[in-house]
Phi, psi and omega in degrees: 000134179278122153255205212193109175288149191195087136329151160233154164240137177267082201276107170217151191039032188086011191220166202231095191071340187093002142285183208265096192267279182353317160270010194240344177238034137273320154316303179313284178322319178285313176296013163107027176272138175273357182202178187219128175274145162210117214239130184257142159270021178272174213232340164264212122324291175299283205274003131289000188250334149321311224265322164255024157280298149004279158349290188297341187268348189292313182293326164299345177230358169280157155231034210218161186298143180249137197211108174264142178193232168066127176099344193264093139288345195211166169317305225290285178347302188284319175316281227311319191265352170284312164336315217276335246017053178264135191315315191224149180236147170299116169243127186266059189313345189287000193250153222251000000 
């Protein structure tokens, strides 16, 4: 059986903790994750549309598969996080 390193990064206004996540998932990458979560957790508009410009420079410096999720209310949601180039998007059923 394979296991699998899998980070999750939490994206709220575009920081991680009040880190930098764009180096904080180049880290990841570099240190051997075979894949990166990146859950966006805004609550608006506005800071969903950071967060997944946020996504994109994450994908511009990674080498490893990305799976986005956090945020979807409608199909439009999900085009957005694929955009981002994260492979797969996260659906959350338990939200109405």
């Amino acid at each position: 059986m394979k296991k699998l390193i899998v980070p999750e990064i939490y994206l709220k206004n575009g920081l991680c903790d009040g880190e930098n996540p764009v180096e904080l998932a180049k880290y990841f990458s570099e240190a051997g994750a075979d894949a990166i979560v990146l859950y966006d957790l805004s609550s608006e508009d506005a800071e969903h549309d950071v967060n997944l410009h946020v996504m994109k420079e994450i994908y511009r410096v990674v080498e490893v598969p990305l799976f986005g999720g956090g945020n979807i209310n409608r199909v439009e949601d999900v085009k957005k996080i694929l955009y981002t180039g994260c492979e797969k998007a996260i659906l959350n059923f338990s939200k109405e």
